[in-house]
C-alpha positions in Angstrom: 0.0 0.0 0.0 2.3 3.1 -1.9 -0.2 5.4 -0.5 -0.4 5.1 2.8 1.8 6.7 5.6 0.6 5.7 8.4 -0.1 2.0 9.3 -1.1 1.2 13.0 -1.7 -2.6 13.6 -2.4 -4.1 17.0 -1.2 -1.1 19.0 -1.2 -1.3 22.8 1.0 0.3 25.6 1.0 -0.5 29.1 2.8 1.8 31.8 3.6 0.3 35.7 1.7 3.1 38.2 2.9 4.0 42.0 6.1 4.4 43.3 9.0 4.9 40.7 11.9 2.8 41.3 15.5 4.3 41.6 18.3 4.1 39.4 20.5 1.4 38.7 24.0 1.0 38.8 25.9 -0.7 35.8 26.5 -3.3 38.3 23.4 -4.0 39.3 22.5 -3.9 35.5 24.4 -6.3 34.6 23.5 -8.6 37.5 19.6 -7.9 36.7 20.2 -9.2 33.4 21.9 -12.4 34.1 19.1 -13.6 36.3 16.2 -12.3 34.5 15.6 -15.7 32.7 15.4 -17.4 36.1 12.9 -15.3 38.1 10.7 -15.0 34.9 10.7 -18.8 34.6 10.3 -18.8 38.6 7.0 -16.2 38.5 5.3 -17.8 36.1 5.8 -21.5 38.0 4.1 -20.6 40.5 1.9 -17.6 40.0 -1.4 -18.5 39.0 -3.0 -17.4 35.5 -6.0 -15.5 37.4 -3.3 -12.4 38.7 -2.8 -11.6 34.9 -5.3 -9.9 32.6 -6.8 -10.7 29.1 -3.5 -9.1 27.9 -1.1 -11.1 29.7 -0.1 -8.0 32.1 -0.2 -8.1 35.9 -4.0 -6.7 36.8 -2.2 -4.2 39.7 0.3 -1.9 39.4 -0.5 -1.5 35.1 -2.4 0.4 33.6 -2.9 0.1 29.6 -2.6 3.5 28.1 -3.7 2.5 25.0 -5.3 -1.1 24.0 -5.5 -2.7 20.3 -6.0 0.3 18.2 -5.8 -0.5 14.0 -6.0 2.0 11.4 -4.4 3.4 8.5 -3.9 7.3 7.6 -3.1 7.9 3.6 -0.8 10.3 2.3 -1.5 13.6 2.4 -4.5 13.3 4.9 -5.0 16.0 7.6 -6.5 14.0 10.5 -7.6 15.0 13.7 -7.4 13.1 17.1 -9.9 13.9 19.8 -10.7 12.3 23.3 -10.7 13.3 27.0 -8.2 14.0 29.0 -6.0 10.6 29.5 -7.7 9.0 26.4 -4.5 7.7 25.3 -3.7 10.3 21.8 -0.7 11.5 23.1 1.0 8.4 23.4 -0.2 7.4 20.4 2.2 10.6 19.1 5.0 9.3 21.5 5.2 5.9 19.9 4.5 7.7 16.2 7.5 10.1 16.6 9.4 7.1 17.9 9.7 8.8 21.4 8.6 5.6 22.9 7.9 1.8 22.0 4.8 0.0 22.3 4.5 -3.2 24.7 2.2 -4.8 21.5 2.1 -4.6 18.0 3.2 -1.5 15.7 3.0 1.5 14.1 4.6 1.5 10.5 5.4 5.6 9.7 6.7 6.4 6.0 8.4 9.2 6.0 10.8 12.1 7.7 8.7 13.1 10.7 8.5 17.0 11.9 6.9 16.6 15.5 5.4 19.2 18.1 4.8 17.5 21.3 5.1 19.6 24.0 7.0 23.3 24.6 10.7 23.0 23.5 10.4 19.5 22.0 13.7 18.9 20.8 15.4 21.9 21.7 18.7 22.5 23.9 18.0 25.4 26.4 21.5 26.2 26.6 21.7 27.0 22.8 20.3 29.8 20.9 17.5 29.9 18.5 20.0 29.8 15.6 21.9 26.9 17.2 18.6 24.9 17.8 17.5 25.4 14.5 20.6 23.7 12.7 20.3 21.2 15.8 16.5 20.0 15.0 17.4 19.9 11.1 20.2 17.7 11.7 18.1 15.4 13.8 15.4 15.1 11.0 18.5 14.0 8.9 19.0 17.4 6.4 21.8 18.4 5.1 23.4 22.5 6.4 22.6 23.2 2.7 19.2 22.5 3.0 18.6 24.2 6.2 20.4 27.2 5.1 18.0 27.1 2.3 14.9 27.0 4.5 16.4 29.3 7.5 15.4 32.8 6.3 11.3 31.8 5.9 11.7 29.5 9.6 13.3 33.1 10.9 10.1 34.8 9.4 7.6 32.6 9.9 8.4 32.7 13.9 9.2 36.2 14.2 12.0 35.7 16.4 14.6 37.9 14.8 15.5 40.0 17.7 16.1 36.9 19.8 17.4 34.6 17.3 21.3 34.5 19.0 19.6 34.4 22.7 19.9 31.0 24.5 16.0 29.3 24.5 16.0 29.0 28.1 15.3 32.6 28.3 12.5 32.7 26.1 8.6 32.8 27.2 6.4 29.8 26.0 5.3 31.4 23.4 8.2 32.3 21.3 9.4 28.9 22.0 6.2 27.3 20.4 6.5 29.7 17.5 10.1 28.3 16.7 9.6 25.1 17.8 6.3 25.0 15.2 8.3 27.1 12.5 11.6 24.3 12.7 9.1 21.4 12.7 6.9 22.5 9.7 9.8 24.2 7.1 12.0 21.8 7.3 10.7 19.0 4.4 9.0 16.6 6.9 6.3 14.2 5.2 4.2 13.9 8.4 4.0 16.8 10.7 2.8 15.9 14.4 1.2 18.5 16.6 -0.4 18.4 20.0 -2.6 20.7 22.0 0.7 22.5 22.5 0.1 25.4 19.3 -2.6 26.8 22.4 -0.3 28.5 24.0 0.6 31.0 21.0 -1.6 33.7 21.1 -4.8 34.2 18.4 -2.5 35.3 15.0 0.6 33.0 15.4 -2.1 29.8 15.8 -3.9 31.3 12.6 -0.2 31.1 10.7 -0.3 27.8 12.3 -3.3 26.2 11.0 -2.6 28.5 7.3 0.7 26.4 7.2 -0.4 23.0 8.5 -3.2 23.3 5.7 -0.9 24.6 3.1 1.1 21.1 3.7 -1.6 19.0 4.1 -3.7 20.4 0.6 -1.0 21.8 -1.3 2.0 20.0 -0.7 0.7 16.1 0.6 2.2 15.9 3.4 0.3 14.3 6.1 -1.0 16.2 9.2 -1.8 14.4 12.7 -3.5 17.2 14.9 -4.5 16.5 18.5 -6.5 19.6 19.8 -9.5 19.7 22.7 -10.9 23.2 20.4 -13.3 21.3 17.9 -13.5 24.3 15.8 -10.1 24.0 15.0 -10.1 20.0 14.1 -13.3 21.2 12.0 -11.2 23.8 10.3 -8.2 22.0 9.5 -9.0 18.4 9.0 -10.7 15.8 7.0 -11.2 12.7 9.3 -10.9 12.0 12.9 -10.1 9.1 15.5 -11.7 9.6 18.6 -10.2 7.9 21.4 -11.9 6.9 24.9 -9.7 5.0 27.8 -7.1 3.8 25.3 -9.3 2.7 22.8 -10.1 3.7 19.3 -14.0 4.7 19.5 -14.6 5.8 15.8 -11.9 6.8 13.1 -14.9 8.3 10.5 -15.1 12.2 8.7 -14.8 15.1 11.1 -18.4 15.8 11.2 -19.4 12.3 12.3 -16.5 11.8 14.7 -16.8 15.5 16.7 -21.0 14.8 16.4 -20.1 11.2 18.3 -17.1 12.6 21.1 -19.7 15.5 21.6 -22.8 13.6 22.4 -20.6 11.2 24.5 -19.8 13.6 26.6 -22.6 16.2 27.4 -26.6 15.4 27.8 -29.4 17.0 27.6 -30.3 19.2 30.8 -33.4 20.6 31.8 -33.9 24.2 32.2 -34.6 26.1 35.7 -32.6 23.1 37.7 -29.5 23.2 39.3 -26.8 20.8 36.9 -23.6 19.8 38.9 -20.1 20.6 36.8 -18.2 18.6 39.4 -18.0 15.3 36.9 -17.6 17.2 33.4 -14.7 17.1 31.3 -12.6 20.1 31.2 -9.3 21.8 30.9 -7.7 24.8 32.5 -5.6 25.3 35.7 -8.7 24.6 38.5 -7.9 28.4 40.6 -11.4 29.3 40.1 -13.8 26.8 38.8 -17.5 26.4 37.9 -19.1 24.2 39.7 -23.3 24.4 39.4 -24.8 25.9 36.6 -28.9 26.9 35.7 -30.1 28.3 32.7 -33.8 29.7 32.2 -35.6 31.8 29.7 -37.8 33.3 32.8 -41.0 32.9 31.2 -43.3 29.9 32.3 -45.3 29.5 29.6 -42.6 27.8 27.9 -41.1 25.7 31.2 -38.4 28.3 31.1 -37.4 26.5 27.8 -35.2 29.4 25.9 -37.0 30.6 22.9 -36.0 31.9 19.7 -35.6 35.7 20.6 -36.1 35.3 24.3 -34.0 36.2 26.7 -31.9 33.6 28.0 -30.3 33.7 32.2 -27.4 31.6 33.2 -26.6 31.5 36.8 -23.1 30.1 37.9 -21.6 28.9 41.1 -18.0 29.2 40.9 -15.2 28.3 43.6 -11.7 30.5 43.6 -9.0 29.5 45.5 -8.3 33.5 46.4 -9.6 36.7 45.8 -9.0 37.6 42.0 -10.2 39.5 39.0 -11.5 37.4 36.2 -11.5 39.4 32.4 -13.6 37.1 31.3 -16.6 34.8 31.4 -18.3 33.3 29.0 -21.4 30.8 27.8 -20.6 29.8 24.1 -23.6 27.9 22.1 -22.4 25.7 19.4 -24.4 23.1 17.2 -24.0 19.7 17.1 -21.2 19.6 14.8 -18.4 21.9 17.1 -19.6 25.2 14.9 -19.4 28.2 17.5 -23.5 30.0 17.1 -23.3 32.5 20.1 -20.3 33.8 22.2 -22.0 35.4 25.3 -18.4 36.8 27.2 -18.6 39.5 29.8 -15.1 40.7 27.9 -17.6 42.5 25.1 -18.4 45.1 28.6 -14.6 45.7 29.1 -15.2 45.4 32.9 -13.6 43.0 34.9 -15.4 40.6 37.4 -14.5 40.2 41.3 -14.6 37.0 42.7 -14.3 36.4 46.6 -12.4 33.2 47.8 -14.6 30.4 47.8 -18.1 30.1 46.6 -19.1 33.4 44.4 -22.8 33.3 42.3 -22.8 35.3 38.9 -25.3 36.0 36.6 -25.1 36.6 33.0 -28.2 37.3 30.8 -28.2 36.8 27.0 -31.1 39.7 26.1 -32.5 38.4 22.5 -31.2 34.8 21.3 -31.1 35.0 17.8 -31.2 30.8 17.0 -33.8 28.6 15.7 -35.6 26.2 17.4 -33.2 23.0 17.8 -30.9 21.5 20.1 -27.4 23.0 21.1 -24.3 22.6 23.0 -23.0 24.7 26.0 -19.5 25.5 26.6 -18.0 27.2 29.7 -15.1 29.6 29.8 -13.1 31.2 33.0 -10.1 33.1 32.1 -8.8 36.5 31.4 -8.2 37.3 27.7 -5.5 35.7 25.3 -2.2 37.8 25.8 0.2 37.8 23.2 3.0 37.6 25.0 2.1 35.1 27.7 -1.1 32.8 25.9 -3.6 34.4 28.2 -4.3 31.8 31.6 -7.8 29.8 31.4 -8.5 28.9 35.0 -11.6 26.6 33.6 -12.8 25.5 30.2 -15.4 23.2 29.8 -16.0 22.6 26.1 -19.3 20.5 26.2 -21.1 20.9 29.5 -24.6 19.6 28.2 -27.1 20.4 25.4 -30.0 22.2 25.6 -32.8 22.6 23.6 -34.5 26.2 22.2 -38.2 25.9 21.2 -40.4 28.4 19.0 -42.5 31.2 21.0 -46.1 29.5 21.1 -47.7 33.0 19.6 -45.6 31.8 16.3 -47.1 28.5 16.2 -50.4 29.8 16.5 -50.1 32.4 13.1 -50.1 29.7 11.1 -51.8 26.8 13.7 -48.8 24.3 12.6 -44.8 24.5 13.6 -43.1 26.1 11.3 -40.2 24.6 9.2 -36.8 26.4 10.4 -33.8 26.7 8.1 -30.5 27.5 9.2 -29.6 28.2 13.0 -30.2 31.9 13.4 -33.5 33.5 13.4 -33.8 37.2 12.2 -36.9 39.2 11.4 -38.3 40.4 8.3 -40.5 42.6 6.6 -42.7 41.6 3.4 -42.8 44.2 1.1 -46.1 44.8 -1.3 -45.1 43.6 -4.3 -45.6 46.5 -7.3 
C-alpha cells in the first residue's frame, strides 16, 4: 500500500503506576540481566493465570494506556485526534515520533517526521535559536545546505529575529512554540505531528499555524496528525478524525461524524430552571477558580423556562476560587451539534472586569435576545482573562461540552399559522414583506 503513511496494527501500551523505582548501577545492570531468565521462569511457575489480565499483564500496578487500536492514515490526509483528558492520543504521538515503544504490535510511519509534542520538543536550552534550529534539522536527517535554504522563511515565519542568538532558556512559551512549530513545519517533513501545545501562541501565530499546516496537508501532501481539545479548530483543518476513549479507538470516521459522536458522548441534555452539577464534566484549565453548578432559564413559564428563539436567556453560575481575583472574562458559548461556534456570550464584550471572593461566588449573565432557531445546542463554559500575546492568556476553567440544551419556538408563532413552522438555518432574524408593485 504506496499510498499510505501511516499504518497502526495491533497497538497497545501498558505503563507500571505507583512508586518509581531508583536508578540502577551498571552493576546491578548487569546482574539484573543475568538472572532475569530465572525469576521469569520462577514467577510464572508458581503464579497463578487469574493475577494476569486478558493481555497477559499483571492486573495491579499497570495500567494500559492505549489497548489494540488499528487504522491506517493515507498520504497527504489532515486527521484529527480527539478524546478526554487521558484517552490515550498522546502516546499514540509518543510511539508515532518514535519517542517511545509500544508493549504490542506496531506503528509503521513512512516518511521524515516533523513533531510538536510539548514546549521546547527537541530543543537545547543552553543554545540559541539559531543553534537549535541547525540542531532540530540535523536530527530530522538534512543536510546544512538545505537548512540554510529553509532558514530565512523558519526566521520569518516565527518572528523571532530579535532573539534569534539568545539561548531558548530565556525565552517565554510562546516564542518557544512559535520556533519550535516554524523548525518542525519548514524543514521538508512528510508527516507533521502537533499536539494541543500550538494553544499556548496567542490568536494570530495559531492562525499562521493552521494557514501552514493546511498549506502542507492540501498543497503539498504531506500528512498532518493534529491533537487539539478546540473542535472548531479539528473542524477547520482536518478531513477525518479518530476519537479515542480509555485507550481505545471509539470511531476513526469524517470530522463531522466523529466531533458529532465525542460531543454527544460527553454532554446530555439538561433541563432548564434546575441546578446541573459541573463537578464530573470534562474540562481543561488550571482549577484556581472553577464552575461548579450551573442553571439556565428563559424566565417565562409558559414555555417551562425553555429558551426561545428571541427570548432572553439567564445563566446562573456557582464558581469556587481559591483567592480573591479578577477574572477578564466569562463566558457561555452555544455551538451546534457539529463543534460550529453559534453565540459567544463573554462579559469581555463590557470591558469590565469581574471580582470573585475566595470560595463560593454566584454570577449571573443574561443573553437579552437569542437570535437561533428552534433546535438543540451545546454549551460551553469559559473562566479566564483574555488571550495575551506575550504570555497565551491563563484559562482557570474551560469546559467545552457541559450539556445540550434545547431552544423551542414562541407559542404565539405556532399559532399564526396553527402548525410548527419549518426552520432553516440556526439563526433566526426578522423580516418585513414588502407589497409587491
Amino acid at each position: 500500500m504506496k499510498d499510505v503513511s501511516i499504518r497502526v496494527e495491533g497497538l497497545s501500551k501498558r505503563y507500571r503506576i505507583g512508586k518509581r523505582r531508583r536508578y540502577q548501577t551498571l552493576r546491578e545492570v548487569w546482574t539484573d540481566s543475568f538472572y532475569e531468565p530465572i525469576r521469569r521462569l520462577s514467577r510464572f511457575a508458581r503464579r497463578p493465570s487469574t493475577n494476569r489480565d486478558e493481555g497477559g499483564a499483571p492486573r495491579e500496578g499497570w495500567i494500559w494506556a492505549l489497548r489494540d487500536v488499528s487504522f491506517n492514515i493515507k498520504q497527504g490526509e489532515a486527521v484529527g485526534i480527539i478524546g478526554g483528558n487521558g484517552a490515550g492520543k498522546s502516546t499514540l504521538l509518543k510511539i508515532a515520533s518514535r519517542i517511545t515503544k509500544p508493549t504490542e504490535g506496531y506503528a509503521e510511519v513512512h516518511g521524515r517526521v516533523g513533531s510538536l509534542l510539548e514546549v521546547g520538543t527537541g530543543f537545547h536550552p543552553e543554545l540559541t535559536g539559531r543553534e537549535n534550529i541547525y540542531l532540530n534539522g540535523a536530527i530530522l536527517g538534512m543536510k546544512r545546505y538545505e537548512i540554510n535554504r529553509k532558514f530565512d522563511k523558519i526566521v520569518a515565519f516565527a518572528e523571532t529575529e530579535k532573539f534569534l542568538d539568545t539561548p531558548v532558556k530565556h525565552y517565554s512559551s510562546g516564542m518557544f512554540v512559535r520556533l519550535a512549530f516554524a523548525v518542525a513545519a519548514h524543514l521538508e517533513p512528510e508527516i507533521l505531528i502537533v499536539d494541543e501545545v500550538l494553544a499556548v501562541g496567542d490568536i494570530g501565530f495559531q492562525k499562521k499555524c493552521f494557514g501552514k499546516m493546511n498549506e502542507l496537508s492540501a498543497n503539498q501532501g504531506r500528512t498532518v496528525l493534529f491533537v487539539s481539545h478546540n473542535m472548531e479548530a479539528i473542524q477547520r483543518l482536518c478531513f477525518k478524525c479518530l476519537l479515542f476513549e480509555d485507550g481505545k479507538l471509539i470511531a476513526y470516521d469524517n470530522k463531522a461524524t466523529t466531533v458529532a459522536l465525542y460531543l454527544s458522548r460527553n454532554s446530555c441534555e439538561a433541563p432548564p430552571n434546575r441546578w446541573i452539577d459541573m463537578s464530573t464534566m470534562s474540562r481543561t484549565g488550571t482549577g484556581e477558580a472553577r464552575f461548579v453548578k450551573v442553571q439556565y432559564s428563559s424566565l417565562d413559564e409558559t414555555t417551562g423556562y425553555q429558551p426561545y428563539s428571541g427570548g432572553p436567556l439567564e445563566f446562573l453560575f456557582d464558581i469556587v476560587s481559591d483567592s480573591h481575583r479578577s477574572i477578564g472574562s466569562i463566558a457561555a458559548t452555544l455551538y451546534d451539534l457539529s463543534g460550529g461556534k453559534l453565540v459567544n456570550a463573554d462579559s469581555i464584550l463590557q470591558g469590565q472586569a469581574l471580582t470573585l471572593r475566595k470560595g463560593l461566588n454566584r454570577v449571573r449573565l443574561r443573553i437579552k435576545k437569542l437570535y437561533l432557531n428552534p433546535g438543540v445546542y451545546r454549551l460551553g463554559l469559559w473562566l479566564g482573562n483574555p488571550i495575551d500575546a506575550n504570555s497565551g492568556g491563563s484559562g482557570f476553567d474551560f469546559v467545552q461540552s457541559a450539556f445540550h440544551m434545547e431552544v423551542v419556538p414562541q407559542e404565539s408563532e405556532i399559532r399564526k399559522l396553527g402548525m410548527k413552522p419549518k426552520h432553516d438555518g440556526v439563526v433566526t432574524c426578522e423580516i418585513d414583506i414588502l407589497e409587491a408593485t
